[in-house]
N, C-alpha and C positions, 0 to 999 in steps of 0.2 A: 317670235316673241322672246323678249329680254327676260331670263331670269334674273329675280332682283327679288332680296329680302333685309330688308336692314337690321342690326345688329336690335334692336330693341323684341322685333318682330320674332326673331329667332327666339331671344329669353324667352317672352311670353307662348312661344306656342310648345319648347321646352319644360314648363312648368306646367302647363297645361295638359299636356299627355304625357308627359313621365315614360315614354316609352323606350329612354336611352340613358346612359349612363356616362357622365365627364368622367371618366376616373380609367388610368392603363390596367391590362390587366393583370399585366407583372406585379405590379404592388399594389394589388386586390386582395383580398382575402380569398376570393375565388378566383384569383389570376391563374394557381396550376390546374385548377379544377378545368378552366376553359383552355388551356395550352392542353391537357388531355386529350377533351375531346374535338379540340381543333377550333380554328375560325380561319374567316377572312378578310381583307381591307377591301372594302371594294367604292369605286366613283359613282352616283348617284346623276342623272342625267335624265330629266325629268321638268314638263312646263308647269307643276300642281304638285311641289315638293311638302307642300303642308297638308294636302290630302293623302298621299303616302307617309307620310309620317301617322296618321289620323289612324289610316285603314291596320298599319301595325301597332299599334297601342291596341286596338278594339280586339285582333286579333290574335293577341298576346306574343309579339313578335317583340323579342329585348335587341337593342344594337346599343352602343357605349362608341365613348370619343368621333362623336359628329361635329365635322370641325367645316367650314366652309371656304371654298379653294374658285378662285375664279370664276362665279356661276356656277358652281354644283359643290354637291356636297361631296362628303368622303365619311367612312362610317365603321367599325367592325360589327362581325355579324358572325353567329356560329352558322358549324356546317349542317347542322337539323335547322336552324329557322332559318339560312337561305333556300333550301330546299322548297319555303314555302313562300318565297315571294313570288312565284311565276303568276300565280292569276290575279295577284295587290298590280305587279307590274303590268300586263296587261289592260287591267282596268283602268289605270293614271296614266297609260302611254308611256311609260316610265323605263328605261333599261337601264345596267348596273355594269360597271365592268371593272372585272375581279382586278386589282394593285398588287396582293400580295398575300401568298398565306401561310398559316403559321399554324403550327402543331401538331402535337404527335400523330395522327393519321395518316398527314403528310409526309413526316420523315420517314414512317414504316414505306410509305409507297412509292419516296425514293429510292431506298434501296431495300427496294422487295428481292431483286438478282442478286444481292449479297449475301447468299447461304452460309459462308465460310465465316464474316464478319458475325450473323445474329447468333452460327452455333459456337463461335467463340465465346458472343456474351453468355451461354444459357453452358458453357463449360466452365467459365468463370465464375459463375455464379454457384453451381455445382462442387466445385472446389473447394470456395471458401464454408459453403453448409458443412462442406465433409472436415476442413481443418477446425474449427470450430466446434468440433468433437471432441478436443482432443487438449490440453494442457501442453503450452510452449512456452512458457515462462514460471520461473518460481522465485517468489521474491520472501525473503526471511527478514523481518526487522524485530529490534528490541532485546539481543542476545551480545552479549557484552565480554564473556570468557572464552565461546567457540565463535569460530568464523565462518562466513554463508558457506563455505566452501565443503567445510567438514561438516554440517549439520545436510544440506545436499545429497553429499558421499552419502550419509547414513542413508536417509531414505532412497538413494538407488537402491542401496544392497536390500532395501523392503521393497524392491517394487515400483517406484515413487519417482520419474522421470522426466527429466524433458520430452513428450510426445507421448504421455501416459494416457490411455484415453479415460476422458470423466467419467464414463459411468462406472468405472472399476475402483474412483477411489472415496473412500470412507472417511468422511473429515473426524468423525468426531472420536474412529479407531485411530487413526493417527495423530490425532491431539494426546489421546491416554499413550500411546507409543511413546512419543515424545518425551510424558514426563514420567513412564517409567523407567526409560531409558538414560534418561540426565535424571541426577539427584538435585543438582542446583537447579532446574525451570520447575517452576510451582505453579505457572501458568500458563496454559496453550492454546491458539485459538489458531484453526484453520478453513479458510474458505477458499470458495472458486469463484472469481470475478472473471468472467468473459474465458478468453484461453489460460488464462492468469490465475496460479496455486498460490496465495497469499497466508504465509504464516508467521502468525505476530506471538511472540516468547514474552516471557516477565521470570529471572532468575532470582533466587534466593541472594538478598543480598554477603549473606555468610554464609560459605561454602566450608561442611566439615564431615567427615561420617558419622558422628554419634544423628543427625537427623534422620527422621524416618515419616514415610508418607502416611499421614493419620486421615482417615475419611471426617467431615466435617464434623462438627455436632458430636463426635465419639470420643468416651472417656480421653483424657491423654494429661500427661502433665508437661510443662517447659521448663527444660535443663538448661545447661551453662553449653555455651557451644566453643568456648575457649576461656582462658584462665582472665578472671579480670577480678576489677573491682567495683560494687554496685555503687554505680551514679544515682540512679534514679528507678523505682521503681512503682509502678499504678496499677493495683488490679482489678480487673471486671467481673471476674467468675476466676473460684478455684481457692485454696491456701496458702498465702506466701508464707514459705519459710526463712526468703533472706528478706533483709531491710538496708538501707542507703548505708554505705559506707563498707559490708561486709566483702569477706574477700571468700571468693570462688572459683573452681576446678575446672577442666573438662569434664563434664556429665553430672556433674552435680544438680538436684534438684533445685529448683528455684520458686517455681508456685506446684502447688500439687495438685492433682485434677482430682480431688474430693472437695468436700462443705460436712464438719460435722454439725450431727442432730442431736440437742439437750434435750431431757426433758424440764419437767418444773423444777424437778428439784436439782438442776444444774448437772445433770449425771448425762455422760456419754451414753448414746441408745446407740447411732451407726454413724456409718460415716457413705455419705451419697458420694458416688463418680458424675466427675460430669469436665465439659472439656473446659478445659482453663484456658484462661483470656489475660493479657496482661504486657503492659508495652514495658520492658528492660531494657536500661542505655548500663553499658560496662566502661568505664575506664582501660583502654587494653593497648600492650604495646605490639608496633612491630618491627622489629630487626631490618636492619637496613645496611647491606655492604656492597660496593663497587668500585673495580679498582681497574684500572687503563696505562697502558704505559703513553710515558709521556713522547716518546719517539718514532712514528709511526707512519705508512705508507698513506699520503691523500692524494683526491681523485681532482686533478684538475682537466676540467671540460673543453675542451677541443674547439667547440661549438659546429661540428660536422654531425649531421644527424639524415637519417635515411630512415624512410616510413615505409613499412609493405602493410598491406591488405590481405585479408582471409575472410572466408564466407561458409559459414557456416549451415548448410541443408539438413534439415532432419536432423539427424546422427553422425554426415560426414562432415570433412571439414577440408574445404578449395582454396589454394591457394591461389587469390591473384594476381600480386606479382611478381614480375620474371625475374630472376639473380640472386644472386648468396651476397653474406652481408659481409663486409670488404674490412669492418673493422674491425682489431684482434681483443680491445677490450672496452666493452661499451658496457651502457645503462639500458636496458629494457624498459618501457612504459607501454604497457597494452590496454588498450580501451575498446569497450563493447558496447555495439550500438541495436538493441532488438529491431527489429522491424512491426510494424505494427500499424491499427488501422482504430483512429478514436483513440482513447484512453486503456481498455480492457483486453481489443481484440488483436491477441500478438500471434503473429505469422511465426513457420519455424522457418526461418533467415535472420542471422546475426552475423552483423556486418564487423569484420574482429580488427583494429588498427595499431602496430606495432611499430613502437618509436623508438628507433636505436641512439645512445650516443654516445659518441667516442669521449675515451678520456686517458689522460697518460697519468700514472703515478709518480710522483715524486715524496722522498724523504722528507717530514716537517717533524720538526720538535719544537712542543708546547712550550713555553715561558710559565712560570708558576702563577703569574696571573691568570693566563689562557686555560691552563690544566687548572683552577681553581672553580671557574667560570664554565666549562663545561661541564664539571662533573656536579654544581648546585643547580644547571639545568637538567640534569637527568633527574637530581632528589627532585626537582619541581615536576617534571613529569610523572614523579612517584607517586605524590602527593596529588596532583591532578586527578587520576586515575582512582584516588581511593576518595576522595571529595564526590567522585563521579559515581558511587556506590554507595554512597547517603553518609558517607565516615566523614564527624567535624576532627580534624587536628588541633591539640590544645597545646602541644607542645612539639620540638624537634630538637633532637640533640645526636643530629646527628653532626660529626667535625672530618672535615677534609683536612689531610694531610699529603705532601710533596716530600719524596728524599730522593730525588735527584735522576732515578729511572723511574718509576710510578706514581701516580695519586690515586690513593686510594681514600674513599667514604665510608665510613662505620660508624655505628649509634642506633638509637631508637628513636621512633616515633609514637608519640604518645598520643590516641585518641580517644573518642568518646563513640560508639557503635551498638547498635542490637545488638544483644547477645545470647536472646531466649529461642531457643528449637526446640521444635513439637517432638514429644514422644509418647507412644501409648502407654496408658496405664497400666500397670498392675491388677488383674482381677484382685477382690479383698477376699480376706479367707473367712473362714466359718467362722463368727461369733462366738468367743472363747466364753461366757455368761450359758450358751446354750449348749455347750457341752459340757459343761460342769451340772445343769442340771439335769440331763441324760443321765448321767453317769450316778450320781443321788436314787435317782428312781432304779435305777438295777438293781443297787446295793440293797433298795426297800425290799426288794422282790426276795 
């Protein structure tokens, strides 16, 4: 007898027992779920393919991507509900034979003999739990006067390391470290992402010592943190004693962290502490000198360059590659490559790459255009740098001069800048009104 079903036949008896699925099981929602626990292709070879089809719907048997191939079908099927076609096949006369199969079951039980391969995996795996313990990277942004390198160094000398294990380190000791330890960072934030010590700074943008760290909310008033003249002043809380235009000292008060109290009849009772609040822009200059001869050794580049490699394990440091560097006077350029797994989780391997390049010097002397033109891009890099600190420049007077061996830059720059630092108050003294009337009642006596 000719198996034969035509393509109509097929839909409607598809629709009717629902006992299969069009759909692969790679881009299923359940597709790893069934690569898990295994299936298989198998050819269907049967004269009453619509009765086995019937008998596994009723019997709650699922198979997906039933595609029909020359007279028979073809079908996936997992490995618990083939197990229970044997008495559906029997009964329809029906046998099956397996195409292909697929999933984890099967891979385990190809290479079951491979002991060396699964207890690699389960050391591997072992491994990475245990480095994941442990801090291999540290990353410092937001510090603008020290560099990652020296702020690092510090936390070595506390402890604080590449390969420090996490459970030894205290973010939010180390945060107060930090900013006891700089008087410029007034704000510290340190966490652990993944193998990853991530610590983010915010510095004082005026760096001077009359400041001092005042706990929040606590008495304090804001002095002059350098000699200026008051641009502008706004107060929130507190007594201003200067106003727009006054001129002021290093440590001079500027708002005072009191509020005095009248009573009705206008008469002084006390004077409250309380922390003073108040945004100050000063008018302030800064000194500006730089001077370069104009005849000088430069580096013309060869274009000959040679890279080595290093690898950095733990704490050591491999070099790997072979030979000494051939040139007598080059440019170093070293670049570091963490290794790492995602985004957070960093391996201790840093792959270090070291670009040599040659260069020969020769005698060049500047033209007083050239000597002019370099040294108004260094004041522009001066200038950069103090823009980059929240400082507007209102003014520059500084003037470049040439006499024939140097050009030198000297002048002021004139800006406009914060200029208020915290400092604690003053306890207030006894009440001069209540010692005078102490002293009345003795005299009664």
């Amino acid at each position: 007898m000719k198996l034969y079903m035509t393509h109509k036949e097929r839909q409607l008896t598809e629709q009717s027992e629902g006992c299969f699925l069009n759909e692969s099981p790679r881009s299923s929602r359940s597709g790893k779920l069934k690569f898990l626990q295994g299936y298989v292709t198998v050819r269907l070879l049967s004269y009453a393919p619509e009765r086995f089809l019937n008998l596994c719907s009723r019997q709650g048997i699922f198979i997906w991507n039933l595609t029909y191939h020359k007279e028979c079908y073809e079908f996936c099927i997992s490995i618990r509900s083939f197990r229970r076609l044997k008495p559906i096949l029997r009964k329809t006369r029906s046998r099956v034979i397996i195409k292909k199969r697929t999933g984890l079951p099967f891979l385990m039980h190809r290479y079951r003999k491979r002991k060396v391969f699964f207890g690699g995996i389960a050391l591997c795996a072992a491994a990475l739990y245990v480095m994941s313990l442990f801090v291999w990277n540290i990353e410092v942004s937001g510090n603008l006067h020290r560099t990652d390198s020296a702020i690092i160094k510090f936390l070595e000398e506390n402890d604080v390391y590449h390969g420090v294990r996490k459970s030894k380190l205290d973010c939010a000791a180390l945060e107060e470290l930090l900013r006891s330890q700089y008087d410029d960072i007034i704000w510290a934030s340190v966490k652990i992402q993944g193998t990853r010590l991530v610590i983010d700074l915010q510095e004082n943008l005026i760096s001077n010592s009359v400041a001092e760290t005042v706990k929040e909310d606590s008495p304090s008033d804001l002095i002059a943190g350098k000699n200026a003249e008051i641009y502008s002043i706004f107060t929130r809380q507190g007594t201003p004693l200067v106003e727009k235009g006054s001129s002021v000292k290093l440590g001079d008060v500027l708002v005072e962290g009191r509020i005095p109290i009248y009573n009705d009849s206008a008469e002084l009772v006390r004077n409250k502490q309380c922390y003073a609040d108040a945004d100050i822009l000063g008018i302030t200059t800064y000194t500006y000198q730089d001077s370069f001869p104009l005849t000088v050794k430069d580096k013309v580049f060869t274009g000959k360059e040679k890279s080595t490699y290093s690898l950095r394990l733990f704490q050591k440091m491999l070099r790997l590659s072979v030979g000494k560097q051939d040139f007598s006077m080059s440019d170093r350029v070293t670049t570091e490559r963490p290794l790492k797994l995602g985004e957070n989780f960093y391996l201790p391997l840093v792959l270090y790459k070291e670009v040599s390049k040659e260069y020969v010097t020769r005698q060049k002397t500047y033209t007083p255009t050239e000597a002019e033109a370099l040294a108004r891009n260094k004041i522009d890099v001066f200038c950069k740098k103090l823009v980059e600190k929240g400082v507007q420049i209102i003014e520059n007077n500084v003037m470049i001069v040439t006499d024939g061996k140097n050009c030198t830059a000297r002048g002021d720059i004139i800006v406009i800048e914060p200029v208020g630092v915290r400092r604690a108050a003053i306890p207030d003294e006894p009440h001069e009104e209540g010692l005078e009337t102490n002293e009345s009642d003795g005299n009664n006596d």
